[in-house]
VEXLUM-348992 format. One record per residue (C-alpha): residue in three letters; residue number from 1; z, x, y. Coordinates in nm, 3 decimals. Layout:
BEGIN
<site 'ALA'; NUM; <Z; X; Y>>
...
//
This chain:
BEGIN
<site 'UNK'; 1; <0.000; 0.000; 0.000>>
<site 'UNK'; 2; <0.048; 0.266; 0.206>>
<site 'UNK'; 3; <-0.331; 0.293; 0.265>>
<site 'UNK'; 4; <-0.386; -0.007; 0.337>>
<site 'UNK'; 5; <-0.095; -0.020; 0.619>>
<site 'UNK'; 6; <-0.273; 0.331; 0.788>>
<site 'UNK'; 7; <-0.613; 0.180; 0.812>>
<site 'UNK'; 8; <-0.402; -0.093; 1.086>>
<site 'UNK'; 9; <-0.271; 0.180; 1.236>>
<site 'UNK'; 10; <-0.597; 0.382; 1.220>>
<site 'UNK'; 11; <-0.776; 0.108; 1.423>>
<site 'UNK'; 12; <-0.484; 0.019; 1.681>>
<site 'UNK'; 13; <-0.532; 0.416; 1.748>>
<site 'UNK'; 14; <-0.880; 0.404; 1.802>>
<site 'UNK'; 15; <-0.866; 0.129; 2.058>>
<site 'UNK'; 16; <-0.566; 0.329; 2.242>>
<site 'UNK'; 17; <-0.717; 0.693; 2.276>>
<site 'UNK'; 18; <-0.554; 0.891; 2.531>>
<site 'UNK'; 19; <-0.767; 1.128; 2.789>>
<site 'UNK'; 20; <-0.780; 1.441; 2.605>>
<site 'UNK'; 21; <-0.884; 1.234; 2.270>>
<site 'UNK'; 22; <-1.149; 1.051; 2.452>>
<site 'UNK'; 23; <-1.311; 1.351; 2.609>>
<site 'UNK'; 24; <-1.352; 1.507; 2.260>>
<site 'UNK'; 25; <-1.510; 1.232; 2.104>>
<site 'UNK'; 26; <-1.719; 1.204; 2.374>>
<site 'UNK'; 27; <-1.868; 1.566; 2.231>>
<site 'UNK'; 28; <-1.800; 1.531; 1.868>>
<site 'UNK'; 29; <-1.943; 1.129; 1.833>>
<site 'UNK'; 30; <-2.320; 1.078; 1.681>>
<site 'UNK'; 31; <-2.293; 1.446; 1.483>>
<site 'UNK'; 32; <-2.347; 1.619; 1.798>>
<site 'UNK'; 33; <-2.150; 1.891; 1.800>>
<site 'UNK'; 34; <-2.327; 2.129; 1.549>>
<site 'UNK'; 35; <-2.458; 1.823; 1.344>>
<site 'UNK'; 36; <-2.155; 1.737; 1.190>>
<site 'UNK'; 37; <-2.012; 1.366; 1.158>>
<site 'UNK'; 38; <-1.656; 1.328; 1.268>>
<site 'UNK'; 39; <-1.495; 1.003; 1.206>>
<site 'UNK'; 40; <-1.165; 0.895; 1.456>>
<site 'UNK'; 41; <-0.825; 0.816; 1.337>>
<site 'UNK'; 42; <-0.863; 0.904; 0.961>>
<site 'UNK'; 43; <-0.567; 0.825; 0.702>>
<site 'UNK'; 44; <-0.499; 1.139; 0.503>>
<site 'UNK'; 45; <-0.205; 1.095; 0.272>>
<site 'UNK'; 46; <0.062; 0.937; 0.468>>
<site 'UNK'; 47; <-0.054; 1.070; 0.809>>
<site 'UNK'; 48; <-0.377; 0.956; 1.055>>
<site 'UNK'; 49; <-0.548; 1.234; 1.171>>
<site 'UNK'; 50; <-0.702; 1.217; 1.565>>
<site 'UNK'; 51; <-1.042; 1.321; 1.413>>
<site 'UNK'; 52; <-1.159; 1.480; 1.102>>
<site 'UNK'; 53; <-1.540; 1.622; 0.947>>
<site 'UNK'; 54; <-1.505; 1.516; 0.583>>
<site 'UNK'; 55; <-1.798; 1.702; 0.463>>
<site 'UNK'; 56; <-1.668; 2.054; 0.611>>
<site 'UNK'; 57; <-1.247; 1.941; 0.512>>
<site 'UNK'; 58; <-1.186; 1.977; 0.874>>
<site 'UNK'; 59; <-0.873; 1.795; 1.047>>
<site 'UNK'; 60; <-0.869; 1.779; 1.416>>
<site 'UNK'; 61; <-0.569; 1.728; 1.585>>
<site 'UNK'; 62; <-0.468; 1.677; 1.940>>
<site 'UNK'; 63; <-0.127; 1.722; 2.084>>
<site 'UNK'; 64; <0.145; 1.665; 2.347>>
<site 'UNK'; 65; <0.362; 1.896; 2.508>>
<site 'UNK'; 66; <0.612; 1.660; 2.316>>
<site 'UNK'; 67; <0.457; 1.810; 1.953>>
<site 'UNK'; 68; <0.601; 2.194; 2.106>>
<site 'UNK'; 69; <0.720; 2.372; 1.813>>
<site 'UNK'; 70; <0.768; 2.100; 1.636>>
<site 'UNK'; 71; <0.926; 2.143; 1.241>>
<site 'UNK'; 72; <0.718; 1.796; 1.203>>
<site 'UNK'; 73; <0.425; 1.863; 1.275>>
<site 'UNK'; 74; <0.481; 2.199; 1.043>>
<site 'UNK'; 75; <0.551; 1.922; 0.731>>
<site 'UNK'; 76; <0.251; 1.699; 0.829>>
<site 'UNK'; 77; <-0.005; 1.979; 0.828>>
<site 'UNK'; 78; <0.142; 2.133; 0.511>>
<site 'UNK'; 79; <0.057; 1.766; 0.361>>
<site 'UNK'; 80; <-0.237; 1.735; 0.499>>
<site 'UNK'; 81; <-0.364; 2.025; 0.398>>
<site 'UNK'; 82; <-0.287; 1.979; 0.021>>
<site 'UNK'; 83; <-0.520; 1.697; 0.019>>
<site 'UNK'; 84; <-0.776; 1.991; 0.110>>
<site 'UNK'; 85; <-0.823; 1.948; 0.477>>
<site 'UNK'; 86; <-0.828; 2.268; 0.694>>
<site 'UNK'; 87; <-0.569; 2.154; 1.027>>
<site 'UNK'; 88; <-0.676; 2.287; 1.349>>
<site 'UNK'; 89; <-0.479; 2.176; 1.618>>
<site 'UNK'; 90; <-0.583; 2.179; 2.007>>
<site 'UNK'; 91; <-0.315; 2.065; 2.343>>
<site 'UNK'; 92; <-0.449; 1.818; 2.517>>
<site 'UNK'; 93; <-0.400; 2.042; 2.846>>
<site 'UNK'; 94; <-0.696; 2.222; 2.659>>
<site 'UNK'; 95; <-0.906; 2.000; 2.561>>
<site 'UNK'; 96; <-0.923; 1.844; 2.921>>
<site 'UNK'; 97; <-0.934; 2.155; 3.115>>
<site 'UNK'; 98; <-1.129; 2.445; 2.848>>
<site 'UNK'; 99; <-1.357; 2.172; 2.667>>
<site 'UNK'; 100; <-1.616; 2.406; 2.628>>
<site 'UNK'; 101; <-1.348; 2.673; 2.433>>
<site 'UNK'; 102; <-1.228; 2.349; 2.234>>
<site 'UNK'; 103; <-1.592; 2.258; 2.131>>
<site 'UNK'; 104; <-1.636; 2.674; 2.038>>
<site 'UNK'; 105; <-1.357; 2.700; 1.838>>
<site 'UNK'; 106; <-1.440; 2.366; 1.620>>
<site 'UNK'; 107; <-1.783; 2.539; 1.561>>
<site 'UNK'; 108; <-1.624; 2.846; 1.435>>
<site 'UNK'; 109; <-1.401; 2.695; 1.194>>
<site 'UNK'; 110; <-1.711; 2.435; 1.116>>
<site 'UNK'; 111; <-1.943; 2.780; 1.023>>
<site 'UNK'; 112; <-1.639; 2.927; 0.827>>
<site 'UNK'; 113; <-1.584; 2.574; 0.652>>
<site 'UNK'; 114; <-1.984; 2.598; 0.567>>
<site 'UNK'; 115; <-1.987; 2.996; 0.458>>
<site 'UNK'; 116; <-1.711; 2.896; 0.225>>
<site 'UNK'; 117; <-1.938; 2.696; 0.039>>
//
């Protein structure tokens, strides 16, 4: 059941994307960002992830200055990442103001994700 409670949660998130989550899938909708498809707000486990490129096991996440050394956020990538997704994680101070290094570093761990292969 737990799935099936995520995917409500999944969509409420979608519909409530902050700034720095909007201006990212503004670049990573449509496969434009290297050609790879990115879906929003994607259950993985028991966590949603802000974005994630199933094909390449690529989680994107987007944080708060609230997520700071956070043990939590430790745990959820650890779980995350044992159902084979690679957890890059991005503040949303950087996103907004160094989009272009976001985008660059996605592509990086996209072409390592692909070599891999």
């Amino acid at each position: 059941m737990v799935q099936k409670r995520l995917t409500g949660v999944a969509r409420k998130l979608r519909n409530d994307m902050t700034d720095a989550e909007r201006r990212l899938w503004s670049h990573l909708r449509a496969s434009q960002l290297d050609g790879a498809r990115f879906i929003r707000q994607l259950p993985i486990g028991d966590f949603v992830v802000d974005f994630a490129c199933r094909s390449a096991r690529i989680a994107v996440e987007l944080d708060g200055g609230q997520h700071a050394d956070s043990p939590t956020d430790d745990a959820r990538t650890q779980i995350i990442e044992a159902h084979g997704y690679r957890v890059i994680r991005f503040w949303n101070n950087d996103v907004l103001q160094n989009t272009d290094g976001v985008l660059t570093a996605i592509v990086e761990e996209l072409n390592l994700a692909r070599n891999a292969t």
